[in-house]
N, C-alpha and C positions, 0 to 999 in steps of 0.2 A: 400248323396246317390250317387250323379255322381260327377266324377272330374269336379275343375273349368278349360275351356279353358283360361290358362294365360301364356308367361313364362315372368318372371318378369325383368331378368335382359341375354340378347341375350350374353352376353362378360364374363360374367359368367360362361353360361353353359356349357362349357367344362369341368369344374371344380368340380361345383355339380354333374356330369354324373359320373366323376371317384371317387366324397365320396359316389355315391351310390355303381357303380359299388364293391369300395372296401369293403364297407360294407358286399356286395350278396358273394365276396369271403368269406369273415371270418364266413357267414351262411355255405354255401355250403362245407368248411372244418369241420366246424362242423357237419353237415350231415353225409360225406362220414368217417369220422372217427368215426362216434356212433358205436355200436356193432347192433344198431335193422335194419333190413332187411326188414321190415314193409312196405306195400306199403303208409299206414298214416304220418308214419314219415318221408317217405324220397319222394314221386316220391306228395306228397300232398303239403307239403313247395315249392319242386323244382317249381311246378304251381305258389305258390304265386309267387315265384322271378321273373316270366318272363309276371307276370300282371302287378306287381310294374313297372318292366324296362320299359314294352311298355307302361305305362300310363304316367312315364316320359319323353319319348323318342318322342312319336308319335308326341305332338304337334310342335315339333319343325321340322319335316319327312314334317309334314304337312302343318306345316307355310311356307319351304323353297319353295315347288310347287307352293304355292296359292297365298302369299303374298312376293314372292321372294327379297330381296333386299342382298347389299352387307355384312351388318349386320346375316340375314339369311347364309347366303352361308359360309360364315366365321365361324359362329358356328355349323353349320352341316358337312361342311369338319374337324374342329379338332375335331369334336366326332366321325366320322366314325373309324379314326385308334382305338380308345380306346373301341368301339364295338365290333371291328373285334379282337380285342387282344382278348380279356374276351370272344366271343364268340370260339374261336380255343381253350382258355385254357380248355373249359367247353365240347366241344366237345372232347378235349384228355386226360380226365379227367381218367384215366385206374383204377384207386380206384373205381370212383363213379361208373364207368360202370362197374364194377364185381359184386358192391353191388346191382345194377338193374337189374342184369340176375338172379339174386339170390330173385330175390321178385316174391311172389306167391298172385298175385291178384283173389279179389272174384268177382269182378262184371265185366259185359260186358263190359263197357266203360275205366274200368281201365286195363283189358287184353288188351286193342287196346292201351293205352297211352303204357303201360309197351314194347310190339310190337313196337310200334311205335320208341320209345327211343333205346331201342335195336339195330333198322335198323339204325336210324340217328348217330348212335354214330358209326357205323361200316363202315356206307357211308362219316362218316367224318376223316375214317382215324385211329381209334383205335388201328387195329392191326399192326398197319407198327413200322415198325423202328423208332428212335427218331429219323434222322437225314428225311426220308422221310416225320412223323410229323410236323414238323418244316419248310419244306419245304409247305406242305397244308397251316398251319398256313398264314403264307407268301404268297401265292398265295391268299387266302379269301381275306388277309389283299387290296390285291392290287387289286380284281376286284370289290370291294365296291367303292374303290377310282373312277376307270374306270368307272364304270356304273352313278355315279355324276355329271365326268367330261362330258359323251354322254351328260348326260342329260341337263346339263349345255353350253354346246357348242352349242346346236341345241335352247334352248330358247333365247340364247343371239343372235343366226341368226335370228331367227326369230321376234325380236324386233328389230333388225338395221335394216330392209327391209321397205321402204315405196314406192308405188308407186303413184304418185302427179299427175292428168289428170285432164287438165282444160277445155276442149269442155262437155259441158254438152250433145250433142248427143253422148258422149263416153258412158254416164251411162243412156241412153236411155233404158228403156226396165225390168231397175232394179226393186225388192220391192219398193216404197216408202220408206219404213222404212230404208232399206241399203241405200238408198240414203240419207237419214238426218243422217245415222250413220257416213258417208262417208264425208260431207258437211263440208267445213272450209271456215271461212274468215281470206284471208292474206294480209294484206294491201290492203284493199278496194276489190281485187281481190275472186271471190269466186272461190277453187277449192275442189275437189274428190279424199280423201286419202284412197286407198287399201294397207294395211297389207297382210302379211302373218299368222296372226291370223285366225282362223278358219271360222270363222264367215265373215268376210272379205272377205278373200279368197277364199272359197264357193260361195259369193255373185257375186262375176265379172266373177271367171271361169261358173257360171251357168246360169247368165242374161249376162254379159257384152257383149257389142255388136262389137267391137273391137276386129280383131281376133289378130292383133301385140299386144297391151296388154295382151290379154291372153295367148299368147306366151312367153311375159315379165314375169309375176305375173308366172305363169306355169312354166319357167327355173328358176326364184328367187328361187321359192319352190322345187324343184327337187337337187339344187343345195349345199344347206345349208349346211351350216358346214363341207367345205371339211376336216377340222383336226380330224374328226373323222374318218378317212381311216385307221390313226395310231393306233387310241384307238380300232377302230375293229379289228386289228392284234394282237395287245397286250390280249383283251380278249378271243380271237380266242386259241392265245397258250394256253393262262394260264389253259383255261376253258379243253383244251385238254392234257396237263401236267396234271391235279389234276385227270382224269380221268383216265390214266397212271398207275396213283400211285397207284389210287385204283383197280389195275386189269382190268378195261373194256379197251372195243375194241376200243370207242369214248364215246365222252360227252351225246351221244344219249342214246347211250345202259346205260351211268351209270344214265342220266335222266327215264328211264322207270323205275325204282325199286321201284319210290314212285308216278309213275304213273295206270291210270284203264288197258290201253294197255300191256300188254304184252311182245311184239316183235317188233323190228324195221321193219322188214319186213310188219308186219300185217298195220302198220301206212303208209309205203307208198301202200301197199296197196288200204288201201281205199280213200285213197288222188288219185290214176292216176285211179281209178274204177269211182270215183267222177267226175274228169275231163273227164274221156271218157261218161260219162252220159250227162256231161255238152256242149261236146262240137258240138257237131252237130247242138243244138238251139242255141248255141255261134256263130256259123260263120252266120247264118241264120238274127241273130240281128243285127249283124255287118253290113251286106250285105244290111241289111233295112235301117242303120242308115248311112251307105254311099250314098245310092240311096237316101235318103232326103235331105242331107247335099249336093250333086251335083245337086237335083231339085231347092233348095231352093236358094244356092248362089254358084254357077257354080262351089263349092268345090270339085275336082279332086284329092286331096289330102290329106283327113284328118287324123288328126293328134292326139295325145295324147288332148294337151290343146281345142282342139273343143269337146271333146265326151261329158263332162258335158252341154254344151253351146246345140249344135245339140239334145242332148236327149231329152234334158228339152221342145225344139222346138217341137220335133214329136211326146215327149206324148200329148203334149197341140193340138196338127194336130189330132192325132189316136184318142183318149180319151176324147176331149176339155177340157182338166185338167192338171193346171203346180201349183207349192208349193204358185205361190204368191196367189191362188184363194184361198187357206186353212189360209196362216198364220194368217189373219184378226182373223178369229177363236180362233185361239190356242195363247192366252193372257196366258204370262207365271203364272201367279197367276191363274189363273181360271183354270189352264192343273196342276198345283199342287196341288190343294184344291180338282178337280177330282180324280186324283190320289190317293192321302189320304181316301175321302173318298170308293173310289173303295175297296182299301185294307182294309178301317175300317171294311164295310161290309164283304169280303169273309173271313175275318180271326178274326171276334169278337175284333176287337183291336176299340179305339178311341186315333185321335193326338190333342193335348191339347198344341200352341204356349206357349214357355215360355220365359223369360225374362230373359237369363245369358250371361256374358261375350262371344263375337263372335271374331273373328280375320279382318270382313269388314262389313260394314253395309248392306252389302245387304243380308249374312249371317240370315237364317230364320231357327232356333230351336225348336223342337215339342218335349215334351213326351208321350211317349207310356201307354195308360192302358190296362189292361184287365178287364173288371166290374172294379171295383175302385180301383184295386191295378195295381202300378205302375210297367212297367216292363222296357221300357227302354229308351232310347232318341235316334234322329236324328238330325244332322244339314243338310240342304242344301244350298249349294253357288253354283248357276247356269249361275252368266254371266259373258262373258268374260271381261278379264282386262290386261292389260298388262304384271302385275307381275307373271299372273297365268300363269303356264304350260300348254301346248295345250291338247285336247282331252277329255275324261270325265270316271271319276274312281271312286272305293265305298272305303274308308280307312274306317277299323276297328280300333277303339280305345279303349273302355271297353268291357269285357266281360262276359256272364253267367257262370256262375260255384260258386261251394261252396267249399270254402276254409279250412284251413288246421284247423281252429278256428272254424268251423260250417256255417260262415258266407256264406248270398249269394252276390256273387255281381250283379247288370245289368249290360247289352249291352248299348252301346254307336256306332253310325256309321257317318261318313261323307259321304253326296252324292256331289259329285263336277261335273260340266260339263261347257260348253262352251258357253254358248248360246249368242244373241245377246245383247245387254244392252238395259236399256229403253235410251230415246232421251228425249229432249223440248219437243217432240210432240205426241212423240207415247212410250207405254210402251212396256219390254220387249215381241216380237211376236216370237212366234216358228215356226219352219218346221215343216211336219210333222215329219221327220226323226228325230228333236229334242224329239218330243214328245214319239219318238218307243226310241230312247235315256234315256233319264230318266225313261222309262218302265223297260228299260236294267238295269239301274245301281240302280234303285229299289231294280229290284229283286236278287240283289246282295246284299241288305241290310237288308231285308226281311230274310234272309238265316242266316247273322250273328246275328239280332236283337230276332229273333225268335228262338232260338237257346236254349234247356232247358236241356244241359247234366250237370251234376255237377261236372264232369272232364275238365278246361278248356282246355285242349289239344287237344280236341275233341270239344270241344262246340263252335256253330257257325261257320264261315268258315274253322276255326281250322283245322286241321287234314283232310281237306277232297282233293284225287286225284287232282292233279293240271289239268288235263285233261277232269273234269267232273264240276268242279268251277261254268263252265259256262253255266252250265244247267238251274238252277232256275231264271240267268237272261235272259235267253234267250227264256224260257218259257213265262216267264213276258211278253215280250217285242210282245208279239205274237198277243196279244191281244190287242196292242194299234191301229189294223189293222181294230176292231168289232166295228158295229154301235151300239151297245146295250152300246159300252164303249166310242166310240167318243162322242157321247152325251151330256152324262154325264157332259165335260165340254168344248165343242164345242160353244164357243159363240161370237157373234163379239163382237171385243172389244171397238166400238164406239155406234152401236145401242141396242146391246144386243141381236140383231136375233139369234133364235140358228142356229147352223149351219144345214144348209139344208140336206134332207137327198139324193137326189142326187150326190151330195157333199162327203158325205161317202161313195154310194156307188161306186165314183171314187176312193176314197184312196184306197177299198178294190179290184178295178177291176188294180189297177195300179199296185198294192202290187208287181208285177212278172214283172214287167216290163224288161225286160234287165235283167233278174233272174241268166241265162246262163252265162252272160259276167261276172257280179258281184262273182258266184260262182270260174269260172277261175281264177279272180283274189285272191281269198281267197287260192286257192290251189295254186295256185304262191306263195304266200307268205311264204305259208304253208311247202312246196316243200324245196322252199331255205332254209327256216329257216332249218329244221330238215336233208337233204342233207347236209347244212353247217358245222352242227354238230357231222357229221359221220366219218369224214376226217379233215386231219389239211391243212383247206385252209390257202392261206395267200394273200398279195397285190391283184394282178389283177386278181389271180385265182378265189378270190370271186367273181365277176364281171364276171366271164368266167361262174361261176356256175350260179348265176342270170339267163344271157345270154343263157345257154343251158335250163334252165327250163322253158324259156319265150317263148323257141322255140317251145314246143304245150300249152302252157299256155296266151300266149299273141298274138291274134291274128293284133293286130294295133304293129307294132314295135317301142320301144320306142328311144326318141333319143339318141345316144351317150352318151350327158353329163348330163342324167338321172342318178342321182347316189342314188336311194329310200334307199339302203343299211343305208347311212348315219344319215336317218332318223328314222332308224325302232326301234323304241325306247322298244316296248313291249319286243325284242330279247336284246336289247344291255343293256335296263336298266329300262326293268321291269317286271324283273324274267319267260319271258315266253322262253327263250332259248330250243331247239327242244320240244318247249311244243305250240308254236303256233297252229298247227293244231288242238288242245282241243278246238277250237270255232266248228270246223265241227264236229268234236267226237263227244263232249259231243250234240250237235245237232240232233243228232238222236235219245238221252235222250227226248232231250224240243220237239223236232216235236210229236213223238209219243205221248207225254202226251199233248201237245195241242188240237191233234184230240182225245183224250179220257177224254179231260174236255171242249170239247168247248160248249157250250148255246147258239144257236143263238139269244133268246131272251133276256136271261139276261148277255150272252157274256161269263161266269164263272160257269159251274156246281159247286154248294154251297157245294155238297155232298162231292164231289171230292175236293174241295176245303180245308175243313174240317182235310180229310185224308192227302192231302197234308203238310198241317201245322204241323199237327201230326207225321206224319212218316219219312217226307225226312226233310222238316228245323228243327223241335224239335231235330231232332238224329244229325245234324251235320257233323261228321267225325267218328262219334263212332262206324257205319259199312261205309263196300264197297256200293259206291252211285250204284252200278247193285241189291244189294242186298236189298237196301232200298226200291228203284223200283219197284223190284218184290212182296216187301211185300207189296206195295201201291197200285197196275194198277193187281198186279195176272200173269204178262206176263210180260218176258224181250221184250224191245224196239227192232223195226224194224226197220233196213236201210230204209225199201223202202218208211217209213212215212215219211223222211228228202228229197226222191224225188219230194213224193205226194205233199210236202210244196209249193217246189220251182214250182212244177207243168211242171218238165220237162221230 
C-alpha cells in the first residue's frame, strides 16, 4: 500500500535514477506521438510519471538532510545533473505542449492541472528560440547544483564550530537539561560544549550568562560559510538571466505568475504598511529592553547577541515566566501523543504506530485511518543530530490521487524538526516555541495528508500558491498558544503534575511579547529577499541592500561582520526566492481563520473544523486558496485580523 523507506545500494543510485528516468522518456515519446488528445491518455499517465519519479527520488532528497554523510552527498550531487537534464527536456518538450493546449478537460480539478501545465511550460521557456532554450536548460541545470552547494556549505559550518567552556558559573542560569546536553568528560576534566546546532545555540544565546561567549557563539553563527558570497552571486545572475529570457522585468515579477499576489508593488506594499504598524511598539520594546539590560548589569550598550539573553531576563521580571518554567511540561512524547490526539478528534482521523523500515531510530511512524479504512502514513524525526540539517520542514513523499489504471494511491509525509535529544537523565523536553513548531509543521502535513483530489497535480500541497502554503500551518500552530490545548499534554515529565494552569495562562499572556521587534525582523527578511530579486545585485551591493532595509527595519544595528545573507537558506536553497514574505501573506489567511474558529473551551470550533477539512485541505491546489476561503468562512480574510493577532 505505501512505499518501503529503503535505498538499497547509495553508489548505485545514480544509475537506477537514469534507467528510470530513461524509461519515463520512451513513455513520454510515446504519449506525445499518440494521435489521442485526451486528457486520460495524456496529462493522466504524465501524473503517474512524476509519482513514480518523486517516490524514487525523495528518499534519497531526504536521507541527504537528515542522515547526511559523504555517501549521501555523493549520490544526490550526481543525480541532481541527471534531473535537471530530464526536467528542461520535459519542460521544452514543444510536441507534448501543443498536444496539452489542445486537451479539453471536463472536470474542475483537471481544468486547473491542464492551466496549470500550460503556464509551467511557458514559464519554462517554450516559446523562445533553441538557442535561448538551451541556455534556461543550462541555467536550471546549474542553480540546483548551487542551491546543494549553500546548503551543504552552511551544514558543514555549522558542524566544525564548537565552543568548549570550562567554569561551570559560565552555564549558570541554563535548563538542567542543556546543561547535561552540554556536559562532557575529558580526561578527567569536566567541560560545556556549545554548537552552533539549533538547539545548542538557542540554549547559551538565551540562558548563557557570559556576555563574551555570547558574543563568541553569536559571531561563529552570523559568520558561517563565507564561500557562500560567491554561490549568492552566481544564483543572483542566473536566477535574473532566466528571467530575461523569459520577458520579465526581474525574478520577482517572473516569481508572482504562480503566486496569490498579484503585483510586486502590492507585496512591498504590505510589507512597509506592516512595518510602519509595527514600528512605533518596536522602538517602545527596544527602549524597555535597554532600560532592563542597563538596570540589571550596568549594560550601556546592548547588542545583537544580548537581546535573546536580556528578554528572556525581563519576561521572567514583567510576567514571572521564562521557557525553563514550561519545558518540564512539554516531554516530547507526551507534546506528540497531544498533538495526534488533538487532530484525531477535530478531523475524525485515528494514528495507529506502525512498524516499517525508518532511516534512525528515533524515527516514529503512524498510519492514518478514517473509521477503518486506511488513508495515509506519517513519519516524525524530531531531534537534533549532527547529520541533520538545521531548522524544521514537512517533506511530502506519496501522494492522493487516482491514477491512469483507476488506482488510488495514499499520502505519505515526513515531519522533521530540531529539538533537543533525550540525555542519561532527562528525555527529550521541549520549548514552548518547540511545541508552537511541530503545530507549524503539522499543519503542513495535515494539508498534504488530507488531501482528497484525484488529480495528483493538485492533490495535497500540490498545486497550491507558494504564497499561501503557509496558511494551514500557520493556522495550526495558533493554537498551540490555548489552555483547552496545552492541557491536553502538559505534564511534568518527572511527577506527572499536569501542568498548572497559571502556567498557561503565562504562555498565553506572553504569546506578544516583543510582538513588534519580532514582526520587523520578519519584514527585513521579507524586504531583502524580494528587493533582492527586483534588481541584479551583485558582491557588496547585496550587503548595501540588506544595509538600507535594516535602516527602518532594524532598530539595534547589527555588527559589521554580520553576514545573515549567507545563512538564509529558505532564499538560496529552499525555494522561497522573492517568495519569503508568504509567511506574512498568507498570515492574514491563518489570523482571520483563527479568530473565526477559536473555542475557548475546547480551543477548536468542531464545526468549523469539519468545514475546514473539507473544503481547504480536501481541495488542495485544485482552486485559488482566496477562493477556497471564501467558500469556507463566507468572507475574504482581513488584514486587520493579522494586527488584532499580534495585538499591536
Amino acid at each position: 500500500m505505501f512505499q518501503t523507506f529503503q535505498i538499497e545500494n547509495l553508489e548505485n543510485f545514480p544509475k537506477a535514477l537514469e534507467t528510470l528516468l530513461d524509461r519515463q522518456r520512451e513513455i513520454i515519446d510515446e504519449i506525445t506521438h499518440t494521435e489521442d488528445t485526451s486528457y486520460e491518455k495524456v496529462l493522466k499517465p504524465l501524473q503517474d510519471l512524476d509519482e513514480a519519479l518523486g517516490l524514487f527520488f525523495t528518499p534519497l532528497s531526504h536521507l541527504n538532510a537528515v542522515m547526511n554523510s559523504e555517501e549521501t552527498q555523493k549520490a544526490y550531487e550526481t543525480s541532481l545533473p541527471l534531473l535537471s537534464k530530464f526536467s528542461s527536456e520535459m519542460a521544452q518538450n514543444a510536441a507534448l505542449f501543443k498536444k496539452i493546449e489542445q486537451i479539453k478537460a471536463e472536470t474542475e480539478e483537471a481544468k486547473t492541472v491542464v492551466k496549470h501545465e500550460i503556464r509551467d511550460f511557458i514559464l519554462s521557456g517554450i516559446n523562445l528560440p533553441e538557442k535561448e532554450k538551451k541556455r534556461i536548460e543550462e541555467i536550471s541545470l546549474k542553480l540546483s547544483e548551487l542551491s546543494n552547494n549553500f546548503s551543504q556549505n552552511l551544514l558543514d559550518a555549522t558542524n566544525a564550530y564548537t565552543l568548549c567552556i570550562k567554569d561551570v558559573n559560565d552555564v549558570e542560569g541554563l535548563p538542567q537539561s542543556d546543561i547535561d546536553a552540554a556536559k562532557e568528560e575529558i580526561g578527567g576534566e569536566t567541560v560545556y560544549k556549545f554548537t552552533l546546532q539549533m538547539p545548542s545555540y538557542l540554549a547559551y544565546m538565551t540562558y548563557g550568562p557570559n556576555r563574551t561567549y555570547r558574543e563568541t557563539l553569536s559571531k561563529a553563527y552570523v559568520t558561517r560559510a563565507p564561500q557562500n558570497a560567491e554561490v549568492i552571486n552566481e544564483i543572483l545572475s542566473l536566477k535574473n538571466e532566466k528571467a530575461a529570457l523569459l520577458g520579465f522585468s526581474s525574478y520577482a515579477h517572473y516569481a508572482l505568475e504562480t503566486r496569490d499576489a498579484n503585483r510586486e508593488e502590492d507585496v512591498i506594499h504590505f510589507l512597509n504598511n506592516l512595518a510602519d504598524a509595527a514600528l512605533p511598539q518596536a522602538q517602545n520594546e527596544l527602549k524597555e529592553l535597554e532600560a532592563f539590560a542597563r538596570k540589571t548589569d550596568t549594560i550601556e550598550d546592548l547588542a545583537g547577541h544580548d537581546v535573546a539573553y536580556y528578554s528572556e531576563k525581563l519576561k521572567k521580571e514583567k510576567f514571572d515566566f521564562d521557557d525553563t518554567m514550561t519545558k518540564p511540561y512539554f516531554a516530547q512524547e507526551k507534546v506528540l501523543g497531544g498533538l495526534l490526539d488533538i487532530v484525531s478528534e477535530l478531523f475524525d482521523v485515528t494514528f495507529k504506530p506502525v512498524d516499517v523500515p525508518v532511516w534512525h531510530t528515533c524515527v516514529k511512524p503512524f498510519d492514518i485511518f478514517e473509521g477503518d479504512a486506511l488513508t495515509g502514513r506519517i513519519y516524525f524525526d524530531l531531534e537534533a543530530r549532527k547529520e541533520k540539517r538545521g531548522g524544521a520542514w514537512m517533506n511530502d513523499w506519496e501522494t492522493h490521487f487516482i491514477d491512469s489504471k483507476g488506482k488510488t494511491h495514499l499520502a505519505s509525509a515526513f515531519v522533521v524538526c530540531n529539538f533537543s535529544p533525550a540525555t542519561k537523565t532527562t528525555p527529550s523536553l521541549l520549548r514552548h516555541d518547540d511545541v508552537v513548531t511541530l503545530f507549524h509543521e503539522m499543519g503542513h502535513a495535515i494539508h498534504h495528508l488530507f488531501g482528497k483530489c484525484r488529480e495528483r497535480s493538485v492533490s495535497g500541497i500540490n498545486g497550491v500558491a507558494w504564497d499561501v502554503v503557509e496558511f494551514p500551518s500557520q493556522f495550526l500552530e495558533n493554537f498551540a498558544y490555548e489552555k483547552a490545548i496545552l492541557k491536553r499534554f502538559g505534564f511534568h515529565y518527572e511527577t506527572g503534575e499536569p501542568i498548572p494552569k497559571a502556567l498557561m495562562e503565562k504562555i498565553k499572556e506572553t504569546k506578544n511579547f516583543q510582538a513588534a521587534l519580532g514582526i520587523l525582523r520578519q519584514v527585513e527578511f521579507s524586504l531583502f529577499d524580494f528587493k533582492l530579486h527586483q534588481k541584479h545585485y551583485q558582491g557588496e551591493e547585496v550587503q548595501a541592500l540588506l544595509d538600507g532595509v535594516r535602516e527602518k527595519t532594524s532598530l539595534l544595528k547589527p555588527p559589521s561582520y554580520n553576514k545573515f545573507q549567507h545563512g538564509f537558506t529558505h532564499i538560496f536553497a529552499g525555494g522561497y526566492a522573492a517568495g519569503y514574505y508568504s509567511y506574512k501573506w498568507a498570515e492574514v489567511l491563518s489570523a482571520d481563520a483563527f479568530f473565526n474558529c477559536l473555542d475557548e473551551k475546547n480551543g477548536f470550533d468542531k464545526a468549523r473544523a469539519k468545514g475546514y477539512k473539507e473544503t481547504i485541505l480536501a481541495s488542495g491546489g485544485a482552486k485559488e486558496m482566496s477562493n477556497l476561503y471564501q467558500e469556507w468562512l463566507g468572507h475574504k480574510a482581513k488584514t486587520e485580523s493579522l494586527i488584532r493577532l499580534y495585538e499591536i
